[in-house]
Backbone bond lengths (Angstrom), bond angles and torsions (degrees), N, CA, C in turn:
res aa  C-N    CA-C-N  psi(-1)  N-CA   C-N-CA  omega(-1)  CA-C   N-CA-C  phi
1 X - - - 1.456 - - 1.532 111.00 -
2 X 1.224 109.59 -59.91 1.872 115.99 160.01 1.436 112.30 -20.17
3 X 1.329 119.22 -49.59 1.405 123.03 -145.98 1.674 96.62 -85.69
4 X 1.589 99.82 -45.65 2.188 105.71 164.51 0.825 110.27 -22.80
5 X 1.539 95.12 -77.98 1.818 110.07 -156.83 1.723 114.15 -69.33
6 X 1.691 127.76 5.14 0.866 132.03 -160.06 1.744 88.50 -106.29
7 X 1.238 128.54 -32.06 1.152 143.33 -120.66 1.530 79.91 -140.16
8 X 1.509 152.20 -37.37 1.263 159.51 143.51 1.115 109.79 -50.29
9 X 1.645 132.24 -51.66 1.691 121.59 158.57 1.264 126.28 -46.58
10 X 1.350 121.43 -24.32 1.400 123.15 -153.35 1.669 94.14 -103.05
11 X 1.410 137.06 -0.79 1.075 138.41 -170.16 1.675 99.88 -88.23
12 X 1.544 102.79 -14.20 1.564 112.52 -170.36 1.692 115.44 -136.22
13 X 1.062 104.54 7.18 1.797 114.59 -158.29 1.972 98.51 -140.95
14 X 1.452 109.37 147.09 1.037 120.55 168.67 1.750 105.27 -75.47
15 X 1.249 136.61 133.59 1.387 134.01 -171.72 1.311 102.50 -71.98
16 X 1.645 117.77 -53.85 1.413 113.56 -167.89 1.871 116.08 -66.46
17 X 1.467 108.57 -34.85 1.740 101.98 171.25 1.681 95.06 -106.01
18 X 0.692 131.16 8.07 1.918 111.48 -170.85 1.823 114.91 64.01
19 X 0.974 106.67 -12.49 1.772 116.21 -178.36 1.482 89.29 -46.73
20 X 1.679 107.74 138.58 1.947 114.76 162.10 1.548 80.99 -77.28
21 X 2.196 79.21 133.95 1.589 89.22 147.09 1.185 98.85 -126.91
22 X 1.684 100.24 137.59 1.349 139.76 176.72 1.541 101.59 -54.02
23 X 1.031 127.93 -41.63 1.969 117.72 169.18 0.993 110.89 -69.93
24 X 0.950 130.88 -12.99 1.530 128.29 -172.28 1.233 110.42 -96.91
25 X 1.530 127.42 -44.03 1.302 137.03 162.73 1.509 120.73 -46.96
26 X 1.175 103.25 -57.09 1.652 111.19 -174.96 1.288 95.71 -80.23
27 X 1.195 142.67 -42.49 1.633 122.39 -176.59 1.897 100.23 -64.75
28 X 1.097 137.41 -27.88 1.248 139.91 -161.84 1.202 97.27 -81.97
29 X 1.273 126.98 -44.33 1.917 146.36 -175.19 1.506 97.82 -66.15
30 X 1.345 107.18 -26.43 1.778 112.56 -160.64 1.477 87.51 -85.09
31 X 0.859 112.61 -74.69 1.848 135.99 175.88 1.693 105.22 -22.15
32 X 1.174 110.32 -65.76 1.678 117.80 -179.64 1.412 116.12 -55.98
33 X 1.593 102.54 -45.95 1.629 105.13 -169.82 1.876 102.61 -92.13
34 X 0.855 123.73 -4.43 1.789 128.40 131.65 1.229 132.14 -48.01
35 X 1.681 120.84 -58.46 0.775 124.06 149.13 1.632 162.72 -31.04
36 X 1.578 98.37 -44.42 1.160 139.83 173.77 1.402 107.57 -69.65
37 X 1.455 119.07 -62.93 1.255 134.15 173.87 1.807 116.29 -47.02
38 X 1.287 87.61 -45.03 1.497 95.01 -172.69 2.003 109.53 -84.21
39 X 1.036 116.31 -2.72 1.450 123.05 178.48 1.947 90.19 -99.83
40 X 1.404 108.81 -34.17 1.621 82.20 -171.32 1.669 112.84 -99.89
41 X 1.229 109.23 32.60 1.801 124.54 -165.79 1.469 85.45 -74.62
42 X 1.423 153.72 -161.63 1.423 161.48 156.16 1.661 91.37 -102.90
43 X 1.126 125.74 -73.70 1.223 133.75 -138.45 1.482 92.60 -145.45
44 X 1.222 146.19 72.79 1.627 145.98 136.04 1.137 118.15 -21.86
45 X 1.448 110.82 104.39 1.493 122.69 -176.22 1.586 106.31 -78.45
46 X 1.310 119.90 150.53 1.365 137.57 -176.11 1.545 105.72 -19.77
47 X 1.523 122.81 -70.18 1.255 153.05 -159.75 1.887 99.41 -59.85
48 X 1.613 110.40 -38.24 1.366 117.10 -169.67 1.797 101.05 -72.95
49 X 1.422 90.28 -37.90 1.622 100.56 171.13 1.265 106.98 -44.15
50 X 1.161 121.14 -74.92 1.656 137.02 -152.02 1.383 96.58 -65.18
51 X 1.543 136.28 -54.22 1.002 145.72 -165.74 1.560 107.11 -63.68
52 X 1.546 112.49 -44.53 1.737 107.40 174.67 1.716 112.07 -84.10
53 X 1.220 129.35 -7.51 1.111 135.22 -172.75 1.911 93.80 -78.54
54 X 0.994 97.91 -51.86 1.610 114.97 -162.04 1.376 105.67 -75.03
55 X 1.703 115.63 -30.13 1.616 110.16 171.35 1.562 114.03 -70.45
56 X 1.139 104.99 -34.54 2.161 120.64 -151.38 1.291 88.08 -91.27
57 X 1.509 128.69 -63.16 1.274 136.69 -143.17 1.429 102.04 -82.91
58 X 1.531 109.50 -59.89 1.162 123.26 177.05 1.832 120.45 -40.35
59 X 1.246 118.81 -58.16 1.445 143.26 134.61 1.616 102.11 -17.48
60 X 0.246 135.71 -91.70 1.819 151.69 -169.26 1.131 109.20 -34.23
61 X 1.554 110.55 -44.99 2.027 126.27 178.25 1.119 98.32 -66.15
62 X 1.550 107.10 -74.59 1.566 117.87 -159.72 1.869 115.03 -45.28
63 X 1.873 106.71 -45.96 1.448 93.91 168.38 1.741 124.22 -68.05
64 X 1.153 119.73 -12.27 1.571 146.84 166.87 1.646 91.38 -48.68
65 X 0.650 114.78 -76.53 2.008 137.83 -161.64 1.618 102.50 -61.86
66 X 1.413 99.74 -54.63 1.917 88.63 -178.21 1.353 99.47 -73.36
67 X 1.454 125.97 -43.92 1.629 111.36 -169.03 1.616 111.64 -51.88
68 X 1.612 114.37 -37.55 1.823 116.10 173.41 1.273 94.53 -59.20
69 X 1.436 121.40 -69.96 1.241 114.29 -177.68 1.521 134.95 -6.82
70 X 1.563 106.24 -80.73 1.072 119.94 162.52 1.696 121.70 -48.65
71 X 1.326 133.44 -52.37 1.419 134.10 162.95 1.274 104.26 -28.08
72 X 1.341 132.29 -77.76 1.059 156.13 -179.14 1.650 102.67 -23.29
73 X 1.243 90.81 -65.22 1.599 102.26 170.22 1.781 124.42 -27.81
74 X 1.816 77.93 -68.23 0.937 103.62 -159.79 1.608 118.44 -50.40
75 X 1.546 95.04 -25.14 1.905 106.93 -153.67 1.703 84.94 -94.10
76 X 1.263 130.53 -19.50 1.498 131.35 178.58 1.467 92.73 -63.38
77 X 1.158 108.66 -66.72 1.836 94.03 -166.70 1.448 122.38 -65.58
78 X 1.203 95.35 -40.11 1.624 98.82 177.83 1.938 117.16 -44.02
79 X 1.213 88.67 -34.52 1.781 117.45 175.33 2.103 107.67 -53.84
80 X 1.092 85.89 -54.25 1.936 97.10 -178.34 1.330 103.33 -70.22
């Protein structure tokens, strides 16, 4: 249960201080109420597909990529 709610903060909270971050929130708010919409469509035409695939999914990579990014970074300097 610990590990949820640890893992439920972090959907809204920086891990290392706990501070809300406000990008993180509203992209998550963005994400849900996309979501939501797109589960109560009748019939999602092709285009609705592509269009929620490309918001959620797409979203999902790109913060994927800067977080390596940054690691990446990170372990360079730590190195000097």
């Amino acid at each position: 249960m610990k590990a949820f709610l640890k893992w439920l903060a972090g959907l809204f909270s920086n891990p290392e201080t706990g501070a809300v971050s406000h990008s993180k929130v509203w992209a998550n708010v963005a994400c849900a109420v996309m979501t939501i919409k797109f589960i109560l469509l009748p019939e999602p035409a092709i285009d609705v597909w592509w269009a929620f695939g490309s918001m959620v999914g797409g979203y999902a990579l790109i913060r994927r990529g800067i977080a390596a990014a940054q690691q990446i970074g990170g372990s360079k300097n730590a190195d000097q």
